[in-house]
C-alpha positions as CSV (number, residue, x, y, z in Angstrom):
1,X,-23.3,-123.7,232.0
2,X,-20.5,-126.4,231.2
3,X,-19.0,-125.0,229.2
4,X,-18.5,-121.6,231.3
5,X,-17.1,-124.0,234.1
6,X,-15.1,-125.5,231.5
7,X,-13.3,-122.4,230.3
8,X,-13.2,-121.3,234.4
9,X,-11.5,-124.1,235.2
10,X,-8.9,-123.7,232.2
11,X,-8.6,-120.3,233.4
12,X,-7.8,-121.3,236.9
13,X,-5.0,-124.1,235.9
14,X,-3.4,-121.4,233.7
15,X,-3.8,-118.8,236.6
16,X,-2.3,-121.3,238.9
17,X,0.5,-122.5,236.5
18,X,1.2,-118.9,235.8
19,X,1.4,-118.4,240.0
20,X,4.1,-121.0,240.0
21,X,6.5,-120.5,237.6
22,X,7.0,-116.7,237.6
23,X,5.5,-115.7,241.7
24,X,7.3,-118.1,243.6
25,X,11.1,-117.5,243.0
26,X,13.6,-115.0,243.4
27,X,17.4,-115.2,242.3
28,X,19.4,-112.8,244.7
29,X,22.5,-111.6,243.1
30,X,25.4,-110.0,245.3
31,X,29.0,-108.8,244.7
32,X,30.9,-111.3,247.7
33,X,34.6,-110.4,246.8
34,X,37.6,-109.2,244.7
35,X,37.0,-112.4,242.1
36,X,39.5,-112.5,239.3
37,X,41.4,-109.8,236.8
38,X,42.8,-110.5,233.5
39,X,44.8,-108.3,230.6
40,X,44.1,-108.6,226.8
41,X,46.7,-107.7,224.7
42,X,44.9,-107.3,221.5
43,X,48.2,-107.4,218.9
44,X,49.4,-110.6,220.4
45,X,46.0,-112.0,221.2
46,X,47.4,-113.4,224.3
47,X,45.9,-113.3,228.1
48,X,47.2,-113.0,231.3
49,X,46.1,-113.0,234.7
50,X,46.7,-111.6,238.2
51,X,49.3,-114.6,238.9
52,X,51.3,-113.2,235.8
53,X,53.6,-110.4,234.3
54,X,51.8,-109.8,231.3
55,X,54.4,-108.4,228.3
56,X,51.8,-106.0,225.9
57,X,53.3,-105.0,222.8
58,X,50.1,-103.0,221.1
59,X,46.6,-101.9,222.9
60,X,45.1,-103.7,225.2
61,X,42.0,-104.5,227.4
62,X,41.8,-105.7,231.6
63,X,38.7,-106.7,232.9
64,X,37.7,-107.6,236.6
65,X,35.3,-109.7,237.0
66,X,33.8,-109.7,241.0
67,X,32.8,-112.4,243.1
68,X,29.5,-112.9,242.6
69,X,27.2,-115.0,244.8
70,X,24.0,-116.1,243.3
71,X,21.0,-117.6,245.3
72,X,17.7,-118.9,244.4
73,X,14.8,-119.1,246.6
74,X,11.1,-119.4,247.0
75,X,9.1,-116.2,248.6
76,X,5.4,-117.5,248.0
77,X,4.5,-113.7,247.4
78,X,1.8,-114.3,244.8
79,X,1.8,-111.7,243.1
80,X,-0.8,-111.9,240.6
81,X,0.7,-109.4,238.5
82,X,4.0,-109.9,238.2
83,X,3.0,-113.4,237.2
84,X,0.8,-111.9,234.2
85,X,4.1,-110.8,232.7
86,X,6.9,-113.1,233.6
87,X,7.7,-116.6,233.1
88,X,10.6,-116.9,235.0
89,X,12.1,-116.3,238.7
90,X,12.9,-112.0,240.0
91,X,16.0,-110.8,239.7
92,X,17.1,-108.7,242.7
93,X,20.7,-107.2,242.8
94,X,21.2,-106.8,246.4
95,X,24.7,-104.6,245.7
96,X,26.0,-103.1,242.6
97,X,29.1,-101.5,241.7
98,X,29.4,-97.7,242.5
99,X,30.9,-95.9,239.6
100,X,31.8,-92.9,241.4
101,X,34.6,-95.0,243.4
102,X,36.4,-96.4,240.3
103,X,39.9,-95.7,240.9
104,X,42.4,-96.6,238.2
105,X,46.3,-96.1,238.9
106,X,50.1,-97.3,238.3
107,X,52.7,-97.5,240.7
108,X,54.8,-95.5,238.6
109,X,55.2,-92.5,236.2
110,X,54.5,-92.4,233.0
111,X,54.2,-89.8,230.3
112,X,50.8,-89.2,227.8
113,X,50.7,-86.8,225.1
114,X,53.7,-85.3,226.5
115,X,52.4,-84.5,229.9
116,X,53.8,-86.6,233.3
117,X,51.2,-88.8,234.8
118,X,52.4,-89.4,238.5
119,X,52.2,-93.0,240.1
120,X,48.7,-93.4,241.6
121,X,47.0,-90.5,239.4
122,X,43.8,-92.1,238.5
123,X,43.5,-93.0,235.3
124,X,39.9,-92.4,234.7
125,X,40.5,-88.5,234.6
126,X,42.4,-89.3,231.5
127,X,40.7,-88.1,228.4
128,X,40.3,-90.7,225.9
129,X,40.2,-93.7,228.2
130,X,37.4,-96.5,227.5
131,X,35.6,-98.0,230.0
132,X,32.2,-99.3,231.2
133,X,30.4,-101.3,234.0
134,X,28.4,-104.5,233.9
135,X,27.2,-106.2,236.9
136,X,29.9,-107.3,239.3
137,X,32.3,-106.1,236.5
138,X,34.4,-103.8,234.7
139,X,36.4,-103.5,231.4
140,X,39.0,-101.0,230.4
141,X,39.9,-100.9,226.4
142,X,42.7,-98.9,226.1
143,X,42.8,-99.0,222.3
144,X,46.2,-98.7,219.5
145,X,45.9,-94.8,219.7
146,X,45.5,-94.4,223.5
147,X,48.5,-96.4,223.8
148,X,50.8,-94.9,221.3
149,X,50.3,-91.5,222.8
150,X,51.6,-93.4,226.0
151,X,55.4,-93.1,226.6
152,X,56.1,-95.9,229.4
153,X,59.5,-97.1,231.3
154,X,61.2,-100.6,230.2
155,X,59.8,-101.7,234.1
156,X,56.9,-103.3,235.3
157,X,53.6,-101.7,235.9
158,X,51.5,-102.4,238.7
159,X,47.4,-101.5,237.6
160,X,45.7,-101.5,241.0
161,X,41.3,-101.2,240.4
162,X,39.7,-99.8,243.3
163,X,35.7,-99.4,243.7
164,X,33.2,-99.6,246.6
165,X,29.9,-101.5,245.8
166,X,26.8,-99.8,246.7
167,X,26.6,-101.1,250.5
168,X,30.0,-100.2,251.3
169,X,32.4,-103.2,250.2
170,X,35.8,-102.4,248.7
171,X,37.1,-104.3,246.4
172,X,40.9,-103.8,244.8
173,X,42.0,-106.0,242.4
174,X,45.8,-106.0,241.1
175,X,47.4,-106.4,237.8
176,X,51.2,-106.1,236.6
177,X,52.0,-105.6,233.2
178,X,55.2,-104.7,231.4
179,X,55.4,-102.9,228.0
180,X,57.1,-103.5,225.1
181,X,55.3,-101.0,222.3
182,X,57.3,-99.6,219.6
């Protein structure tokens, strides 16, 4: 018989352990604001940021990274079996990006594979151009051979990012970038 309360009683402190580590927290995750945007220029390996006129000479990446607010907390939901199979807190996203509502354009012309692309034409229509979501985030790779099909003006461009989260924010972020590709 003591060793069956024994073993119960390990049971119970593991049970209990397991209960508070894994059933008790939640980190909340939610898209607050524009954040920050920042070109790659992959030939020159340099960076620049919203506050800058960025000079690519070869292909080239931006990302936008959002505001993201993050918030733990304690719910005391007890949840049994959640706590079977997780050792740390929940993850809830409370807002995501909507991919639908990506809107990629330029302020002015410019000319791909010999066909005009007019100032705020989004760019996402174009065949050929890489991109992909993350949480609160996007990048855009437009590779050597995207760009090189690419005829642009000796001006600056203005890249403006539109997208709506999933409860309604918009967020537009703002790059400029002038070309020098040979």
């Amino acid at each position: 018989m003591k060793k069956i309360k024994r073993a119960l009683y390990i049971y119970l402190i593991f049970l209990f352990l397991s209960v508070i580590t894994s059933a008790c927290c939640k980190t909340n995750y939610q898209i607050i604001g524009n954040g920050s945007i920042t070109a790659y220029d992959s030939e020159s390996g340099e960076t620049f940021t919203e506050d800058i006129i960025g000079t690519i000479i070869g292909g080239f990446r931006i990302d936008v990274n959002h505001e993201i607010s993050i918030a733990t907390g304690t719910d005391f939901n007890l949840s049994f079996i959640q706590s079977a199979y997780a050792t740390s807190c929940g993850e809830n996203y409370e807002n995501d990006l909507d991919g639908s509502t990506l809107k990629i354009s330029t302020n002015k012309d410019f000319i791909y594979d010999g066909i005009l692309i007019e100032q705020g034409s989004n760019l996402t229509d174009i065949e050929g151009l890489d991109y992909d979501f993350g949480f609160g985030g996007i990048s855009v790779r437009f590779n050597e051979e995207f760009v090189n099909r690419m005829e642009f003006i000796n001006e600056v461009y203005e890249f403006k990012f539109e997208i709506s989260t999933t409860d309604g924010m918009e967020l537009v972020n703002i790059i400029n970038l002038k070309f020098e590709i040979e």
